[in-house]
LUMDO-324404 format. One record per residue: x, y, z of N, C-alpha, C, O, CB in turn. Coordinates in steps of 0.2 Angstrom, whole numbers, plus 2048, in hexadecimal, padded with zeros to 3 digits. Glycine has a CB too. Layout:
N
XYZXYZXYZXYZXYZ;...
% end
This chain:
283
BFD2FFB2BBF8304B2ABFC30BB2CBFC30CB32BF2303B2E;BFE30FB28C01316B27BFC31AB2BBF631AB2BC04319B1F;C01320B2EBFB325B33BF6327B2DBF0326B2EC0032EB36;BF832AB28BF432CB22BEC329B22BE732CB24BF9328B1A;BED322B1FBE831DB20BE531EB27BDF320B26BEC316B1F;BE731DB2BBE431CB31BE0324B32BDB323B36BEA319B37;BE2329B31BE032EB32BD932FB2CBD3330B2EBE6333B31;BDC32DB26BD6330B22BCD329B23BC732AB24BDC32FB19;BD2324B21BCD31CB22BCD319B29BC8315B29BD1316B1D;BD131AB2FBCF316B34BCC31AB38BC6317B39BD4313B37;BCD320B3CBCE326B42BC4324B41BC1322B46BD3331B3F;BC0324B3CBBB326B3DBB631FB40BB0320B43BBA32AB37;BB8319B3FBB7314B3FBB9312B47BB5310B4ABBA312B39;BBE313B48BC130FB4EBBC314B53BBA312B59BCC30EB4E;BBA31CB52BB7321B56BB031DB57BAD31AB5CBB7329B51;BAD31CB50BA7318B51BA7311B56BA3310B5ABA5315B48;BAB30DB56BAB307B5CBAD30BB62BAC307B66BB1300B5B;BAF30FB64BB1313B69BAA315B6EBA8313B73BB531AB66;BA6319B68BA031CB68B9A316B6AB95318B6DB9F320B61;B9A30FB67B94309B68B97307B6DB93304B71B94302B62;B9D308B70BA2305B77B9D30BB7FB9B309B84BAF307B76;B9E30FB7CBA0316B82B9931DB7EB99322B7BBAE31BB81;B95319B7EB8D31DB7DB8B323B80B88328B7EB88319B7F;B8E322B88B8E327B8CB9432AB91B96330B92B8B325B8F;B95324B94B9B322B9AB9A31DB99B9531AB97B9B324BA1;BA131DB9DBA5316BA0BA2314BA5BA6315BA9BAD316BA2;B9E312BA7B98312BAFB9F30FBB4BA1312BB8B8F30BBAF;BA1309BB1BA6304BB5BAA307BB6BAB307BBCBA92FFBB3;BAF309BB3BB830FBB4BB6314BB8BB9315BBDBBC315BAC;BB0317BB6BAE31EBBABAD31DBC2BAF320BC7BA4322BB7;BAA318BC2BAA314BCBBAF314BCDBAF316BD3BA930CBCB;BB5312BCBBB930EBCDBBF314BCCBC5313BCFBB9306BCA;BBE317BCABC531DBC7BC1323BC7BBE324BC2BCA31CBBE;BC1327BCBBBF32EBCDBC3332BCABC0336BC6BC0330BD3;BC9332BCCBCD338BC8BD2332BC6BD432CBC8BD2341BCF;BD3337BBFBD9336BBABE2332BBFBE3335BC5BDA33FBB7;BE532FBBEBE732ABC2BEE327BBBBEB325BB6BDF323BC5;BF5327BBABFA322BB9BFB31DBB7C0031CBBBBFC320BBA;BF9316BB3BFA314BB4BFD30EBAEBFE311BA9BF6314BB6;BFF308BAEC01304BAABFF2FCBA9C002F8BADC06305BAD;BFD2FABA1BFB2F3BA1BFF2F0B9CC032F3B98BF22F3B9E;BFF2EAB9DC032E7B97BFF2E2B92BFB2DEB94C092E2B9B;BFF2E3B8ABFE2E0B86C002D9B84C052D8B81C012E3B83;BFD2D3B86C002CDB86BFB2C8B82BF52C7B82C002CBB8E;C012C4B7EBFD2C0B79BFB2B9B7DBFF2B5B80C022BEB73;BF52B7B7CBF32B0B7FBF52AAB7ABF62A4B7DBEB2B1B80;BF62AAB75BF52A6B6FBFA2A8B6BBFB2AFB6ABEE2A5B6C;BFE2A3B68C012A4B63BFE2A6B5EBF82A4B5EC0429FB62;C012AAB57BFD2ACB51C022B3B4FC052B6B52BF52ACB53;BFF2B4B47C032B9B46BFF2C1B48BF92C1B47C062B8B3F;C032C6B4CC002CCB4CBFD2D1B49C012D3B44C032CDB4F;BF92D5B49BF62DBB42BF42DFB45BF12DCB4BBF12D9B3C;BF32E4B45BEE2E9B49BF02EDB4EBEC2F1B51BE82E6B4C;BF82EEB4FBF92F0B55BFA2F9B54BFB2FCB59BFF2EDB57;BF92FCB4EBF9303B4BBF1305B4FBEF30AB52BF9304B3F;BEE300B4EBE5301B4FBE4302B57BE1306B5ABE12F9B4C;BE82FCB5ABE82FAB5FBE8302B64BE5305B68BED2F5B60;BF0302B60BF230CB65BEC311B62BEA315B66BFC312B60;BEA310B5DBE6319B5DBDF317B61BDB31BB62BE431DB52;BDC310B63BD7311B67BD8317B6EBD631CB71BD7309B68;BDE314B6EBE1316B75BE231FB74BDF323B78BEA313B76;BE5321B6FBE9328B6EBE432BB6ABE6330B67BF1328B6A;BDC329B69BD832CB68BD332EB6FBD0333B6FBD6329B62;BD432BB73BD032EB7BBD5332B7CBD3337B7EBCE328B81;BDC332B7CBE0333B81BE7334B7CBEC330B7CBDE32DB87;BE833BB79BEF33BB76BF633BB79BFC33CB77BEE340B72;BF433AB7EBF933BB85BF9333B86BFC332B8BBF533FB8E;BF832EB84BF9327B84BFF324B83BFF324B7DBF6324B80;C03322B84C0A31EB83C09317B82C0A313B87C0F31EB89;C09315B7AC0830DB7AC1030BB76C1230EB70BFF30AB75;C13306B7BC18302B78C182FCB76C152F8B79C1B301B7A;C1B2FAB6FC1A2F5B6EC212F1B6DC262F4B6DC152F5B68;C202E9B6DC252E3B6EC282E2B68C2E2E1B67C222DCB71;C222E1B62C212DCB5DC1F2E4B59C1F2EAB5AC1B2D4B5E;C1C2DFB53C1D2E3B4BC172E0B48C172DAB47C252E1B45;C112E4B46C0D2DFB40C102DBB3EC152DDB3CC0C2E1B3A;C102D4B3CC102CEB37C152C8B3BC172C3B3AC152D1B2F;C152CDB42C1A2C8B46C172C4B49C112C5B4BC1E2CBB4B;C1A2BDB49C172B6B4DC192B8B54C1E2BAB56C1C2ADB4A;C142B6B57C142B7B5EC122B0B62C0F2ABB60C0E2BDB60;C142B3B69C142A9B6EC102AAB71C0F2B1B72C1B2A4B74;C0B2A7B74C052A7B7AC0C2ABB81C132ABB80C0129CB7D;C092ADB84C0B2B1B8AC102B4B88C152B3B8CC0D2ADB90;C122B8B83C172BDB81C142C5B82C0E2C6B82C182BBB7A;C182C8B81C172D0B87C182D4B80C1D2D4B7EC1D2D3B8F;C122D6B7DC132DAB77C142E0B76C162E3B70C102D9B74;C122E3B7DC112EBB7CC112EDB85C122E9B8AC072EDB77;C102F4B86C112F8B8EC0B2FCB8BC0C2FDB85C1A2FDB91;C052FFB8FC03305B8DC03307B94C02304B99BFC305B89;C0330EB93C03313B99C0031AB99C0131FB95C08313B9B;BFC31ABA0BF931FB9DBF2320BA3BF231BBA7BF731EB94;BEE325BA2BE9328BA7BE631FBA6BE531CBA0BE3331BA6;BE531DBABBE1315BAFBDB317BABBD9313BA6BDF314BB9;BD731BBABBCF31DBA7BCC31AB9FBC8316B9DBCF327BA5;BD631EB9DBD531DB96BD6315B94BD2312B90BDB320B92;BDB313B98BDC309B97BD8307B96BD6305B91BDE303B9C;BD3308B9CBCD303BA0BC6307B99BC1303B98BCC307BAE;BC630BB97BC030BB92BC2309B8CBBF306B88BBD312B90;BC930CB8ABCB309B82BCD300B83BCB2FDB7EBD430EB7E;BCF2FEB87BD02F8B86BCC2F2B82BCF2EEB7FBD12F6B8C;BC52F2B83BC12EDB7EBC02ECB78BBF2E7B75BBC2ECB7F;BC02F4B74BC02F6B6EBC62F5B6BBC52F2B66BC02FCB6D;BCE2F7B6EBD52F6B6CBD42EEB6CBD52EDB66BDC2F9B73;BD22EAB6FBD42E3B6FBCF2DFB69BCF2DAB65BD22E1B78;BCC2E2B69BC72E0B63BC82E0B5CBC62DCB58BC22E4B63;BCB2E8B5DBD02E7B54BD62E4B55BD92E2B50BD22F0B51;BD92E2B5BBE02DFB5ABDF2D7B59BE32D3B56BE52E1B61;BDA2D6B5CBD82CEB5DBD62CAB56BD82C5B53BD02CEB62;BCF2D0B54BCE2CDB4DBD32CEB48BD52C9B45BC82D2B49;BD72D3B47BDB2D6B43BE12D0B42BE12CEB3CBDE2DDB47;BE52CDB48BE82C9B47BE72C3B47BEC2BFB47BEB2CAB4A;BDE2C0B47BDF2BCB46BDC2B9B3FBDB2B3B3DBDD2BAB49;BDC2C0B3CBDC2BEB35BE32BDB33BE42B9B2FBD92C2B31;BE72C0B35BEE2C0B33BEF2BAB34BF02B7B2EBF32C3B36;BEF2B6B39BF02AFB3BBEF2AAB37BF32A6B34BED2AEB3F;BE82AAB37BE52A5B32BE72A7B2ABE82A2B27BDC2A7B33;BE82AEB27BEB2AEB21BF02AAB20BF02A6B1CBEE2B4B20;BF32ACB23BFB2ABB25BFE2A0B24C0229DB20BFB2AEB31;BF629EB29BF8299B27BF4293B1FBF428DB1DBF8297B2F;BF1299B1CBEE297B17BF2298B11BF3292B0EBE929BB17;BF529EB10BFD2A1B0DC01299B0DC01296B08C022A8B15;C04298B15C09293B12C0728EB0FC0B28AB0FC0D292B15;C0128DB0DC00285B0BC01287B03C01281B00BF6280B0E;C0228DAFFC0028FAF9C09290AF7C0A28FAF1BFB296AF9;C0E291AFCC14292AFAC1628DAF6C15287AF8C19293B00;C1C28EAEFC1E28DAEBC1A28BAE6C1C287AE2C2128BAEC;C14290AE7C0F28EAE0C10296ADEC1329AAE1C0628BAE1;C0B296AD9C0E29DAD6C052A2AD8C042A8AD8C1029CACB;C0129CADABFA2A1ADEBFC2A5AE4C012A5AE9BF429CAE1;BF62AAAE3BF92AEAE8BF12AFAECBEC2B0AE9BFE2B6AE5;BF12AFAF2BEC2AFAF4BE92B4AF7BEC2B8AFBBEB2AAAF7;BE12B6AF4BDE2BDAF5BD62BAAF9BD22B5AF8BDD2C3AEB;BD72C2AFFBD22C4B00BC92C4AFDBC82C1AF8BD42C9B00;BC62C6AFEBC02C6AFCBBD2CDAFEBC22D0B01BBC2C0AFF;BB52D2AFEBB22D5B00BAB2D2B07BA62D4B09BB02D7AFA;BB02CBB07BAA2CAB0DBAD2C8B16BAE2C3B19BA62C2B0B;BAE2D2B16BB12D3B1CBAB2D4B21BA52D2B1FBB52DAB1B;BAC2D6B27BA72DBB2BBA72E1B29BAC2E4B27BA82DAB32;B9D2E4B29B9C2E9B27BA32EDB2EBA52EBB33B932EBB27;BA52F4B29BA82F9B2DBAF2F6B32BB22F8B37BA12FCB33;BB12EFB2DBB82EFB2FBBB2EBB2ABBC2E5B2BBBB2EBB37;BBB2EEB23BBC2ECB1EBC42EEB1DBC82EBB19BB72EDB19;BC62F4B20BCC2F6B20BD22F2B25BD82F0B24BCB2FDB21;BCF2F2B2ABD32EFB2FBD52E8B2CBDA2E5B2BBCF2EEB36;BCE2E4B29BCF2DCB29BD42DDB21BDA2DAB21BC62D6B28;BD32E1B1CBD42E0B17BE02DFB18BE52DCB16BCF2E8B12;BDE2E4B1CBE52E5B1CBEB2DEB21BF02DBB1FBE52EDB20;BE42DEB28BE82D9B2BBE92D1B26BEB2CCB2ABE32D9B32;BE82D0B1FBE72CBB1ABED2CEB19BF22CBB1ABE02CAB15;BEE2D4B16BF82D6B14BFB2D3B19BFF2CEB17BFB2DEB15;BFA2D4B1FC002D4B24C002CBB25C052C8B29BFF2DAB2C;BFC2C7B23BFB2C1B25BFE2BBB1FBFE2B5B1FBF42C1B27;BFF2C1B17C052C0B13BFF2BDB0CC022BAB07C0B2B9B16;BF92BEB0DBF42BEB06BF52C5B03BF92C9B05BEB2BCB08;BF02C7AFDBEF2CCAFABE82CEAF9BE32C9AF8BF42CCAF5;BE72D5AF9BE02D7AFABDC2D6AF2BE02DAAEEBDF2DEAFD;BD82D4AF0BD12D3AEABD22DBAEBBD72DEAEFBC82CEAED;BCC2DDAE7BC92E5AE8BC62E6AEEBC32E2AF1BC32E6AE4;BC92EDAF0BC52EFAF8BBF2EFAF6BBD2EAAF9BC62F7AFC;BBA2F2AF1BB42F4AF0BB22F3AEABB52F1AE5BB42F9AF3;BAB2F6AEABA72F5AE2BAC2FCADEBAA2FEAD8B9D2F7AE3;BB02FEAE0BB0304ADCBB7302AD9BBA305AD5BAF30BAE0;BB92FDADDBC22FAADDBC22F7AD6BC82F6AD4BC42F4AE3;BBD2F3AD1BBF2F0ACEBB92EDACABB42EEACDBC32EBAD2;BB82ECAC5BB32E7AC1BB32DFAC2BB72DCABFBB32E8ABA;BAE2DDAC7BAE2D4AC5BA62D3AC5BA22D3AC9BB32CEACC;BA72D1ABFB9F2CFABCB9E2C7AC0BA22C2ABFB9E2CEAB2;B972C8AC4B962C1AC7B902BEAC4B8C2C2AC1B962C1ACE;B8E2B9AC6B872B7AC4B812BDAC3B802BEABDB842B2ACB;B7F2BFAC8B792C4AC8B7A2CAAC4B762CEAC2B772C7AD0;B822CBAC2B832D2ABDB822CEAB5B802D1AB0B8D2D6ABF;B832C9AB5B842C7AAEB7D2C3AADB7C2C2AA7B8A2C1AAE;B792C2AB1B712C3AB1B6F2C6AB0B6B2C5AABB6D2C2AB4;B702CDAB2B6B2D3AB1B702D6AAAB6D2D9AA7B6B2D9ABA;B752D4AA9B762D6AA1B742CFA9CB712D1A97B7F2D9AA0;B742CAA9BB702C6A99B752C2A95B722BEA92B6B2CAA96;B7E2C2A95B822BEA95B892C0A97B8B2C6A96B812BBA91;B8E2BBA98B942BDA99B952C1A94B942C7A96B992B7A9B;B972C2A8CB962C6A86B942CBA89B982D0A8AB902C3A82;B8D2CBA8AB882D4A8AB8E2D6A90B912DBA90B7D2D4A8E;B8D2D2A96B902D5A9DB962DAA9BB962E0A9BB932CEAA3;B9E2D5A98BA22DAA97BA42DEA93BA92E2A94BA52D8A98;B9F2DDA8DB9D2E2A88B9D2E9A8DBA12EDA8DB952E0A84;B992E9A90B952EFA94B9A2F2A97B9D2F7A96B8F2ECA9A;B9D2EDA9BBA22F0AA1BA72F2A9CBA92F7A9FBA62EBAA8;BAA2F1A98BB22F2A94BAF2FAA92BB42FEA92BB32EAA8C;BA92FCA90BA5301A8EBA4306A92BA430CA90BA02FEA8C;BA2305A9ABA1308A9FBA830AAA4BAA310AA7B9B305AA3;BAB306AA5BB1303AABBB6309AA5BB630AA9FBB42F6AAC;BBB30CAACBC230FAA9BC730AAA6BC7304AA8BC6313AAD;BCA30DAA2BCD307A9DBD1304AA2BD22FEAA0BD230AA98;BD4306AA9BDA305AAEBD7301AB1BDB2FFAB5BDD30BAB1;BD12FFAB3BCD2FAAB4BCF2F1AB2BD52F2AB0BC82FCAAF;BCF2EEAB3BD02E7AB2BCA2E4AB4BC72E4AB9BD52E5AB7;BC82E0AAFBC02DCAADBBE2D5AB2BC02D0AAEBC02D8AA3;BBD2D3AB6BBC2CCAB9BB72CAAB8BB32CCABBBBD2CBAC0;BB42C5AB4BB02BFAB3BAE2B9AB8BB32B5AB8BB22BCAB0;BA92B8ABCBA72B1ABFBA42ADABBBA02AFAB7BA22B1AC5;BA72A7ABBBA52A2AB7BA329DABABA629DABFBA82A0AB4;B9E297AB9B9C291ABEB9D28AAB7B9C284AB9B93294AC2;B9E28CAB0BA0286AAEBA428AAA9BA5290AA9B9A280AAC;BA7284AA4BA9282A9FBA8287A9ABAD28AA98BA827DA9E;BA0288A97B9E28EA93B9E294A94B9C297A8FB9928EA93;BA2296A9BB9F29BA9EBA629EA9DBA82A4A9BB9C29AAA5;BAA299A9FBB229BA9EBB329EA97BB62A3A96BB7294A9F;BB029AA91BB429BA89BAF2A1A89BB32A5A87BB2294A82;BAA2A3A8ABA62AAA89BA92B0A8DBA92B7A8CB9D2A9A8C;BAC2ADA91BAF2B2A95BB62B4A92BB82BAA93BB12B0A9C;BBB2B0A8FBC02AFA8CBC02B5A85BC42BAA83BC12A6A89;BB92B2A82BB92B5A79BB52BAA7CBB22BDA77BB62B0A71;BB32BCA82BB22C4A85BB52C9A85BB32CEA84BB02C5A89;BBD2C7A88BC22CCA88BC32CCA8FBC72D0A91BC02D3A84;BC12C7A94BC32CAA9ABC82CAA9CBCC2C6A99BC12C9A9F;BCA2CCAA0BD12CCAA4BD32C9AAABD82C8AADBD32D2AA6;BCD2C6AACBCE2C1AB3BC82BEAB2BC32C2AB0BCE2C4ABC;BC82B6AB3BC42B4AB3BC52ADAB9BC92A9ABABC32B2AAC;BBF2AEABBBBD2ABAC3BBB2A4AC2BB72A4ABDBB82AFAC8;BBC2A0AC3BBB299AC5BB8296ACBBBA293AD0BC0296AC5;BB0299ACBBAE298AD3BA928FAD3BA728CACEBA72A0AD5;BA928FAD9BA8289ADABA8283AD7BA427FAD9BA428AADC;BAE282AD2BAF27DACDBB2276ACEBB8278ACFBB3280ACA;BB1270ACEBB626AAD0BBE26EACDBBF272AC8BB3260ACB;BC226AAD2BC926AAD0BCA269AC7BCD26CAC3BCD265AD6;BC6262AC5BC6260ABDBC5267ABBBC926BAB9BC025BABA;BBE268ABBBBB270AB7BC2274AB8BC7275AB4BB3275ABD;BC1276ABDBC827BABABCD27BAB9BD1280AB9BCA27FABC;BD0275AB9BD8273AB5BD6273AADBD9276AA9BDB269AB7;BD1270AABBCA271AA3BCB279AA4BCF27CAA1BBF26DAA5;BC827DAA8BC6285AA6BD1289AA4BD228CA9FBC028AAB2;BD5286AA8BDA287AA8BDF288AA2BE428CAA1BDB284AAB;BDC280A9FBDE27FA9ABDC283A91BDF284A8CBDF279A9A;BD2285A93BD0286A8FBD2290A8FBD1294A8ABC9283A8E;BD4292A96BD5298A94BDD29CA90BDE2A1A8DBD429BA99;BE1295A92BE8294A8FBED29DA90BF12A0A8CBE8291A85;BEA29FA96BEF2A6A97BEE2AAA93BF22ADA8FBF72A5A97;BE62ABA92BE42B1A8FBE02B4A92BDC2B8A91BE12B0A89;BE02B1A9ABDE2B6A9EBE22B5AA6BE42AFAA7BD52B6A9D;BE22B9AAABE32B5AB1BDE2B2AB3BD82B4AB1BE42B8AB6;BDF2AFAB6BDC2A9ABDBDA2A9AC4BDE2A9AC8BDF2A5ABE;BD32A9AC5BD22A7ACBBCD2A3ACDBC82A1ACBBD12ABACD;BD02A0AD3BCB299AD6BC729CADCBCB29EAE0BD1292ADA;BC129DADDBBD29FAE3BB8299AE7BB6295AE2BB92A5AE0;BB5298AECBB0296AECBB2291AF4BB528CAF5BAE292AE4;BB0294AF7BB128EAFFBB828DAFEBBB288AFEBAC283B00;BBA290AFEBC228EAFFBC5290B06BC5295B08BC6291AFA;BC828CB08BCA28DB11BD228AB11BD6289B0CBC3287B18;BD2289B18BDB285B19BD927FB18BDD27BB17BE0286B22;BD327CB18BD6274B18BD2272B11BCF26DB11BD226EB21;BD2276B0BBD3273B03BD6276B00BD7275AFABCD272AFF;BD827CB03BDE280AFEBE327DAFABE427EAF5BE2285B03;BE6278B00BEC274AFCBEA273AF5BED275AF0BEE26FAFE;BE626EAF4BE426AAF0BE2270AE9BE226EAE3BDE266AF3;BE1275AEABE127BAE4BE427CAE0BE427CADABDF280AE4;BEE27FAE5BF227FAE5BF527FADEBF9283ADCBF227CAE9;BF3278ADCBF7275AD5BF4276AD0BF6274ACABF926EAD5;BF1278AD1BEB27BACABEE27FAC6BED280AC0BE527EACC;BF3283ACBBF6289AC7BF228FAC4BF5292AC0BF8286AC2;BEE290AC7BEB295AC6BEE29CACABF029BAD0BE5294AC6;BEF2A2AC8BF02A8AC9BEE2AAAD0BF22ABAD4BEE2ABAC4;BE72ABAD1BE62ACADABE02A6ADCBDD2A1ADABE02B6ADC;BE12A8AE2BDB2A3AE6BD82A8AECBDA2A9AF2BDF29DAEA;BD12A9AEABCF2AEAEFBCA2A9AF4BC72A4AF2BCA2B6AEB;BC92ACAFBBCB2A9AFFBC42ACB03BC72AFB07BD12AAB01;BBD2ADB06BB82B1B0BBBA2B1B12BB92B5B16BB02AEB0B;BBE2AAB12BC02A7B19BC42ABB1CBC22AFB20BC22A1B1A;BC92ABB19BCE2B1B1CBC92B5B20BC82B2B26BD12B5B16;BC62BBB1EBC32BFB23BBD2BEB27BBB2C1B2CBC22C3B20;BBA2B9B24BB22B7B27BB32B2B2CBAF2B2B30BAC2B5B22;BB82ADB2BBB82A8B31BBD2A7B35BBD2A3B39BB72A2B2F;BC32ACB33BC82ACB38BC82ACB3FBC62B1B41BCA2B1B37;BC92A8B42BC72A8B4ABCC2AFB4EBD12B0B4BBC929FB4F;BCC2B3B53BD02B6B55BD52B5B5BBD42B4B61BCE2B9B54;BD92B6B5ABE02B7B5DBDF2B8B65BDE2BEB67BE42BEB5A;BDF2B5B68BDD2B7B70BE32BBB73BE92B8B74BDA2B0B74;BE12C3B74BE62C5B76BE52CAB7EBDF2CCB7EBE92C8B6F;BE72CCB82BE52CEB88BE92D4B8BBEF2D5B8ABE62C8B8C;BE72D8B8EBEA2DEB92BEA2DBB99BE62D7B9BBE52E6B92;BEF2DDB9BBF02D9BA1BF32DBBA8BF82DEBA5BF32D3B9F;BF42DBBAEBF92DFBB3BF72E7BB5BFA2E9BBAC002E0BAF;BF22EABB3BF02F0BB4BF32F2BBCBF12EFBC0BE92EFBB3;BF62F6BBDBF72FABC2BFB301BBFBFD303BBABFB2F7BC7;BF9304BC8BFC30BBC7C0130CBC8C03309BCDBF9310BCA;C05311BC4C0A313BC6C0A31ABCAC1031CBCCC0E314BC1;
% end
């Protein structure tokens, strides 16, 4: 995540968790730290997994306190060992001791989506799918998770409703068929647009086909159905497989050969990365 980004899309966001954290005062730091004070913590991984968030991690810090000095060990996308020393921060004791639960929050979640990506990714290697994100992030960290899925070696779906056209069930109801649906959108949507179709059988797929779309989804289908939907689209459109798909049936999709495999788990069930500040003293 480039300063750019983080300035335009994060600065305001990571301010808001700051603001739900530190409502008033620190009641606890203020106790215990009177005056402004030196000091030094270390960054330590508890759990193996891969790392993300550590751009996020500093500006918690260097947004209380631009006088903050955070070093780091490792790199986004790096595999890290339980009790490895990833980083030094240093700096007024006040700022640690208030930014610390927020910093750890986006690094924790952040990387354990990476993780969990990461090990979803390799079960897909030497197929030609590539496996994507979803929109079923947490409200107000759709940027953070979206990205920490890059660094964990998937690729992102559409950020948003404005990112893309995919007609699903309730859109293709309320227009009154796959037909009418991308009639409409091909009519409304910019041409630079790209069409996505949900489909849930066989019928749905050929109406979608002799619609004109350009992606056509394969949700909740038996593995048969859509090797059947695969063959009846014959590369007149791309492909995708959706529906519960997690690490322990992914494999089995794999061979289907279809183009992507989008994924909710990635961001919604990722467990996170248990990672710790640790050593606090003054210098």
């Amino acid at each position: 995540m480039n300063d750019i980004t983080m300035r335009l899309q994060a600065d305001h966001l990571i301010m808001e968790a700051l603001k739900e954290d530190i409502s008033s005062e620190d009641v606890t730091t203020n106790s215990v730290m009177k005056e402004a004070a030196e000091g030094e913590v270390e960054l330590i991984c508890k759990q193996d997994g891969i790392i993300a968030g550590l751009e996020v991690f500093r500006r918690v810090f260097t947004l209380l306190d631009e006088k903050m000095s955070v070093t780091f060990f490792c790199k986004d996308g790096d595999k890290v060992k339980k009790g490895e020393r990833m980083g030094l921060l240093r700096g007024d004791i006040r700022v640690l001791l208030s930014g610390e639960r927020v910093a750890l929050n986006y690094l924790q979640r952040m990387s354990g989506i990476a993780t969990y990506t990461h090990a979803v990714a390799k079960l897909l290697e030497g197929s030609k799918t590539k496996l994507l994100d979803t929109r079923k992030t947490t409200p107000n960290m759709r940027i953070f998770e979206k990205y920490a899925v890059r660094v964990g070696g998937g690729y992102n779906h559409r950020y948003n409703l404005s990112d893309g056209v995919l007609l699903k069930d309730n859109h293709i109801g309320a227009a009154g068929s796959v037909t009418k649906a991308v009639k409409m959108a091909k009519a409304y949507a910019p041409f630079v647009r790209k069409i996505e179709v949900e489909t849930e059988n066989l019928d749905m797929v050929r109406e979608a086909v002799e619609a004109g779309a350009d992606i056509i989804m394969l949700d909740n289908m038996s593995p048969e159905e859509m090797r059947q939907a695969i063959e009846l689209i014959g590369g007149r459109a791309e492909t995708e497989c959706s529906g519960n798909v997690t690490k322990e049936n992914i494999e089995g999709l794999s061979s289907l050969g279809v183009d992507y495999i989008s994924s909710g788990a990635l961001t919604h069930s990722a467990p996170i990365l248990d990672i710790s500040l640790k050593n606090l003293h003054v210098i």
